[in-house]
KOLLOKOL-52391 format. One record per residue (C-alpha): residue number from 1; residue in one letter; x, y, z. Coordinates in Angstrom, 3 decimals. Example, Ala and Ser with C-alpha at 12.3 -4.5 7.8 and 13.67 -1.06 7.14 Angstrom:
// residues 2
1,a,12.300,-4.500,7.800
2,s,13.670,-1.060,7.140
//
This chain:
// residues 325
1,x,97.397,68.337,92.241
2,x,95.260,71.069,93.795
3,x,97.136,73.912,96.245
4,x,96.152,73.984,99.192
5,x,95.005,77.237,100.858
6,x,94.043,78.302,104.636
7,x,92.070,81.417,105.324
8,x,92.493,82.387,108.499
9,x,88.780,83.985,108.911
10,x,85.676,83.863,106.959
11,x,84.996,86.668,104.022
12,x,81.920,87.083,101.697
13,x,81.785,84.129,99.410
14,x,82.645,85.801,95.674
15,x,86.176,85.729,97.063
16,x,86.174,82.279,98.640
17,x,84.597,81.099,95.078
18,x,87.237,82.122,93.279
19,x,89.963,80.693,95.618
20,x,87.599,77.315,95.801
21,x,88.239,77.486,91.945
22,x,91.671,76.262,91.996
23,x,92.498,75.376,95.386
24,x,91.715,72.919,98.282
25,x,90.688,75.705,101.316
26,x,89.996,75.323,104.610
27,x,88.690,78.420,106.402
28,x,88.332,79.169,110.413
29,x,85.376,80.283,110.811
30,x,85.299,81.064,114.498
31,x,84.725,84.809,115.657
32,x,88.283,84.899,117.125
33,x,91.487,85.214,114.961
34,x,92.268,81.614,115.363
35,x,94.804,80.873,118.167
36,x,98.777,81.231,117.538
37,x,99.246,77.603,117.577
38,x,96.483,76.631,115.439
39,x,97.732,78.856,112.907
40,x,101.027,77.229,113.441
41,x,99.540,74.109,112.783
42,x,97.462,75.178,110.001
43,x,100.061,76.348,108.031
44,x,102.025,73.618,107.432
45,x,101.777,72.474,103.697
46,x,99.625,74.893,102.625
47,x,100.817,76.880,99.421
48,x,98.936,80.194,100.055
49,x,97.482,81.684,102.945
50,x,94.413,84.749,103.471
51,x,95.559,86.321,106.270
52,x,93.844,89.293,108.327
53,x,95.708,92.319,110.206
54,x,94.754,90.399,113.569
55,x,97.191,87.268,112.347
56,x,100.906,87.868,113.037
57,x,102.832,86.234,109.912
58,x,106.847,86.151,110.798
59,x,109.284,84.083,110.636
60,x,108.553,81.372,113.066
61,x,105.318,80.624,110.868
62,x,107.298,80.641,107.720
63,x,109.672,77.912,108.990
64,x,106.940,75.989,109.596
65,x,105.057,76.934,106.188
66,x,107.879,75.334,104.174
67,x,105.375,75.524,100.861
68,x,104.074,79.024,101.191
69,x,104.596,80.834,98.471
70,x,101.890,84.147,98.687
71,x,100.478,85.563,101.786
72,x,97.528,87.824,100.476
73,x,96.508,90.314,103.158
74,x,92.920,90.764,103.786
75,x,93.789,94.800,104.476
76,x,95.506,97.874,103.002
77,x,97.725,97.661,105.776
78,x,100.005,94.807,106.016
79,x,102.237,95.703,109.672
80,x,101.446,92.414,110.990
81,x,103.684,90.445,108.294
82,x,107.358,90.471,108.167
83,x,108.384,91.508,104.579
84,x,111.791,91.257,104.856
85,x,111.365,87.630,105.766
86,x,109.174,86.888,103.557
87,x,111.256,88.556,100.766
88,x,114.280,86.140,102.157
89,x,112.089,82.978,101.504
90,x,110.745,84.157,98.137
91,x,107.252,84.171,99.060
92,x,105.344,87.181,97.972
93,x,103.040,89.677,99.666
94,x,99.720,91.196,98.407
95,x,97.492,93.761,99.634
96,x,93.923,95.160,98.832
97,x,94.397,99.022,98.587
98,x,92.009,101.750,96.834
99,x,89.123,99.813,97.266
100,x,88.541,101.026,100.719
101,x,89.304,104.361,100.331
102,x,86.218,106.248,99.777
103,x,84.337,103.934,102.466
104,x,87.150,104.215,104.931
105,x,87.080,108.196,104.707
106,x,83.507,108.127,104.598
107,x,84.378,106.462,108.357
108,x,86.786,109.009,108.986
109,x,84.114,112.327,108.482
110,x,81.365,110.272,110.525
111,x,83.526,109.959,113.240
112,x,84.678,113.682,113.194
113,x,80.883,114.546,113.060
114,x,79.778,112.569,115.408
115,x,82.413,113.906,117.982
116,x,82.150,117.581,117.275
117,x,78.192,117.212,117.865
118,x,78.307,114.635,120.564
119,x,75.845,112.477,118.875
120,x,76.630,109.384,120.724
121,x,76.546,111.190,123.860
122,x,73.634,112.092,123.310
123,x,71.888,109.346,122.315
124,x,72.761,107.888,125.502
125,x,71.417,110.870,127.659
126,x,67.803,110.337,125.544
127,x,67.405,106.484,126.261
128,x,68.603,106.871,129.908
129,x,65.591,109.082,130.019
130,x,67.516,111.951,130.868
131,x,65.565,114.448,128.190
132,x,63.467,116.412,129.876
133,x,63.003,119.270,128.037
134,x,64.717,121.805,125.200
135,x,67.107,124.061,126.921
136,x,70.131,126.872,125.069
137,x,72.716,125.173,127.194
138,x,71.930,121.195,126.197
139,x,74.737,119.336,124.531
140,x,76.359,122.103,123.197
141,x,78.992,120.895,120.539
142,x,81.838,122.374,118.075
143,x,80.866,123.202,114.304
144,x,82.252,121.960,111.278
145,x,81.480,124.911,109.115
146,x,84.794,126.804,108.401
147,x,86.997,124.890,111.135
148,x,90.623,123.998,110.598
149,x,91.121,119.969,110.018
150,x,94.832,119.082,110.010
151,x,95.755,116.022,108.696
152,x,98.927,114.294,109.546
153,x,99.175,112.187,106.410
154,x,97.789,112.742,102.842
155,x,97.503,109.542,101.118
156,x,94.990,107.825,99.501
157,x,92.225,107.978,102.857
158,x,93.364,111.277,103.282
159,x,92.519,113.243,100.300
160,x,89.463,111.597,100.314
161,x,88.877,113.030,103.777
162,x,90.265,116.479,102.340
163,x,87.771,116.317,99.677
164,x,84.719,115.765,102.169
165,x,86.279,118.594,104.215
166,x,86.268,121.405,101.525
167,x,81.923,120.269,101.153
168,x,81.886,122.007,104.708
169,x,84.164,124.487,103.930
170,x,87.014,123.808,106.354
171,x,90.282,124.789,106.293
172,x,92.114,122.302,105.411
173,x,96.519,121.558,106.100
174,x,98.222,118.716,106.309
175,x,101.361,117.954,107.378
176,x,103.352,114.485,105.305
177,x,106.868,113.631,104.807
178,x,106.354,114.238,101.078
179,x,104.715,117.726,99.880
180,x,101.750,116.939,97.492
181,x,101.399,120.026,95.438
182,x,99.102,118.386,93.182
183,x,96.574,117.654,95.741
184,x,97.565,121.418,97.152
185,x,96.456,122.492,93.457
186,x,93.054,120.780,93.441
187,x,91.624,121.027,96.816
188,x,93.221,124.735,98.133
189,x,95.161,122.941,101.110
190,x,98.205,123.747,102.344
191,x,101.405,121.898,103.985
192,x,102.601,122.575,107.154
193,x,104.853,121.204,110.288
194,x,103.203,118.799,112.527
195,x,103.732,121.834,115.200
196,x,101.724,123.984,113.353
197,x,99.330,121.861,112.469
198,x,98.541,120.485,115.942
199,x,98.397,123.848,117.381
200,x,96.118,125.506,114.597
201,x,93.754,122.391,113.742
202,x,90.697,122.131,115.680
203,x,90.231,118.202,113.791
204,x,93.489,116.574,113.661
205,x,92.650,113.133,112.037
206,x,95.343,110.328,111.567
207,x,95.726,108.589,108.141
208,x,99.483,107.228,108.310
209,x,101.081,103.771,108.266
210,x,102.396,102.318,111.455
211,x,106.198,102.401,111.685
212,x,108.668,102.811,114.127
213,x,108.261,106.479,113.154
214,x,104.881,106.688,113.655
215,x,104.609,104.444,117.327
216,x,103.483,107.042,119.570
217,x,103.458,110.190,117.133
218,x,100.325,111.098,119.735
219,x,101.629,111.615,122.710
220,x,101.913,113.371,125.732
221,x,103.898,116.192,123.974
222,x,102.176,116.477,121.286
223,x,98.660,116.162,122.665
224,x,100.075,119.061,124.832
225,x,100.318,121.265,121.588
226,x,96.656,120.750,120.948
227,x,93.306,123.435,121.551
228,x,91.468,122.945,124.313
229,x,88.806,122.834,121.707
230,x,90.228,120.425,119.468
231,x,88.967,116.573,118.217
232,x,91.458,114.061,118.127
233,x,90.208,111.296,115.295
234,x,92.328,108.065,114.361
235,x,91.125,105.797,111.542
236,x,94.356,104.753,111.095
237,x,96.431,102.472,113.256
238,x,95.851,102.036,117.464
239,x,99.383,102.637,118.737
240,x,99.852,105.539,116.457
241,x,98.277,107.151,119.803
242,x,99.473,106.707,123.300
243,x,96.396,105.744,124.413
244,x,97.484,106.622,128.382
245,x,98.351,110.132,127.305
246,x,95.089,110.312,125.066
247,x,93.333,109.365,128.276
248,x,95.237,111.992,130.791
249,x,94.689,114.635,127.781
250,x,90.624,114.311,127.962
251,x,90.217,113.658,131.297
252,x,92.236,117.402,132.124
253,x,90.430,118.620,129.419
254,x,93.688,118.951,127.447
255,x,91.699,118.003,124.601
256,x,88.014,118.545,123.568
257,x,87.350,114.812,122.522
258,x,88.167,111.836,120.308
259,x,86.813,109.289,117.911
260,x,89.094,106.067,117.379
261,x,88.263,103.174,115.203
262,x,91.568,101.338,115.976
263,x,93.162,100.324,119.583
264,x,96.232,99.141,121.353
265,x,95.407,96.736,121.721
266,x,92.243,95.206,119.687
267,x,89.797,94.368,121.149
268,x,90.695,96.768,123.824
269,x,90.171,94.811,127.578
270,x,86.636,96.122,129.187
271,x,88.664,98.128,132.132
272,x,90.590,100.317,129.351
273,x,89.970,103.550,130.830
274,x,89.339,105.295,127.313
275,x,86.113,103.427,127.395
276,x,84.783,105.454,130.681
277,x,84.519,108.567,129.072
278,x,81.857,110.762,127.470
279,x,84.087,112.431,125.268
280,x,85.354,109.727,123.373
281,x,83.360,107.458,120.519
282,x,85.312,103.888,120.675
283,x,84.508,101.530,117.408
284,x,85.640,98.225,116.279
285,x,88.010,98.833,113.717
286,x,84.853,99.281,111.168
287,x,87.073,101.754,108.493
288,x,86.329,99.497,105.520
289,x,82.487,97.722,106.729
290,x,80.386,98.767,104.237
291,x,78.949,95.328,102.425
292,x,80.247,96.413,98.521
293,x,83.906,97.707,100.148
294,x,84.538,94.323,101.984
295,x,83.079,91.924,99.458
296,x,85.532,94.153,96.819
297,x,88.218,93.478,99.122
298,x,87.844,89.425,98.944
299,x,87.531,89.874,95.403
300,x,90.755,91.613,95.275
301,x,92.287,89.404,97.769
302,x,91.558,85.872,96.050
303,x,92.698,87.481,92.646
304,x,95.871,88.212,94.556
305,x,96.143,84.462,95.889
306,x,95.518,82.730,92.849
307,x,97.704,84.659,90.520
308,x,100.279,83.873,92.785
309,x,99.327,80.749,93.271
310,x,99.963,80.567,89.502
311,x,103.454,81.434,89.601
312,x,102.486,84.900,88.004
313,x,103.151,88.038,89.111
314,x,100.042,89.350,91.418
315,x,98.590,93.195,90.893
316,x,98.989,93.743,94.318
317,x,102.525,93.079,95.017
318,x,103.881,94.588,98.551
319,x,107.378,92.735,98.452
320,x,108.607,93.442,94.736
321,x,111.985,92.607,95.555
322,x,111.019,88.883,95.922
323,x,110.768,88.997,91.893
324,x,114.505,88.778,92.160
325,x,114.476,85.516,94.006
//
């Protein structure tokens, strides 16, 4: 008998070809993560289950779940399941990481770019026919060229965005909870304490998981510790930032600007204040949306399922303490 599989939105078809393989699937295909108690419903009997960072997986769908034995995440990320849970009921957890990495830091620069120069801005002021003429004073932005980027986090996404960084010659620190010397060796960086580094950076851009820790690590203090001048970019995880303090911070001119491709929540609601201002780029969560990244992703994802599905041990493994179950 076939498993049965539910994936919980729809993803480019080389990874739904390989799940259709070996499983029964039923996909939702609407634009919306489908609604809690759909998913609830959804669930039950199914043996594996493609879930996105938009679908909360804990322990009141497990209980109802009572065959699930992998979850494989549709993300890097995977704050929206409850591991320990999982790890209790023996079902496994998979991610998709590296394969977004380049794309997602690619993301990262653009957004620091497009901030510092005000491109958005003023793309707006040219189609609301506002252009009249060439002037010294028009849009005047920060440069790039030899500017201090901190980075609060160094992993994967943020070497990458190190690497692009040295390519304009920034200065480049970062502050982690683990010193990378290694990456110190190869790219000329240099660690530092998140004080230091949000006073000295004129880019501070985000690349760490979201944890209890990290809830809030922008905040009002903090923001308070920034340049006048400085860029504020998170490609990481919306309530890594405060978002009311964010908005207090550029409206007082606390801050120069900021360029966010996550929210708290997502989508954010059309009266979010953030979304008022000039000196703030807004995207939909877009990190990984390049067509090769998020077809690799599926790929990697339904290679996760169906090993699982197996009863082998996937590549991908989040939860390796559920071997011991």
């Amino acid at each position: 008998m076939r498993p049965k599989v539910y994936v919980t939105k729809l993803i480019p078809e080389e990874g739904l070809n390989i799940i259709n393989e070996v499983a029964d699937t039923k996909v939702w295909k609407g634009e919306a993560p489908p609604p809690r108690e759909v998913l609830l419903e959804e669930v039950q009997g199914v043996d594996g289950l493609v879930s996105l960072l938009t679908d909360k997986i804990d322990a009141e769908l497990m209980e109802k779940a009572k065959n699930l034995k992998i979850v494989s995440n549709y993300a890097v990320g995977f704050d929206n399941i409850d591991i320990k849970e999982a790890t209790r009921r023996g079902i496994m957890i998979t991610n998709t990481p590296g394969v977004l990495t380049e794309t997602t830091a690619d993301l990262a620069f653009a957004l620091i770019m497009a901030t510092a120069r005000r491109l958005v801005e003023a793309d707006k002021y040219v189609r609301a026919g506002r252009w009249k003429t060439w002037g010294p004073m028009l849009m005047l932005g920060q440069d790039l060229y030899g500017a201090t980027l901190g980075l609060i986090g160094l992993g994967r996404i943020g070497y990458a965005v190190a690497k692009r960084a040295k390519g304009f010659d920034m200065n480049v620190i970062y502050y982690s909870n683990h010193r990378k010397e290694e990456a110190e060796k190869e790219l000329g960086i240099k660690c530092v304490d998140l004080e230091q580094l949000l006073r000295e950076s004129d880019f501070v851009s985000l690349h760490v998981p979201l944890t209890p820790e990290t809830k809030h690590l922008i905040n009002k203090n903090t923001l308070s510790l920034m340049k006048k001048t400085a860029i504020l970019i998170n490609t990481s995880r919306g309530p890594v930032v405060d978002e009311h303090a964010l908005y207090e911070a550029l409206v007082n001119k606390k801050i120069y600007a900021a360029g966010l491709d996550v929210m708290d929540p997502e989508p954010p609601s059309s009266d979010n204040p953030l979304l008022k201002l000039d000196n703030v780029i807004v995207l939909p969560h877009i990190g990984s949306a390049s067509i090769k990244t998020r077809t690799k992703m599926a790929i990697m994802a339904a290679e996760n399922l169906v090993v699982g599905l197996k009863g082998e041990i996937p590549r991908n493994l989040v939860n390796v303490e559920v071997l011991k179950k």
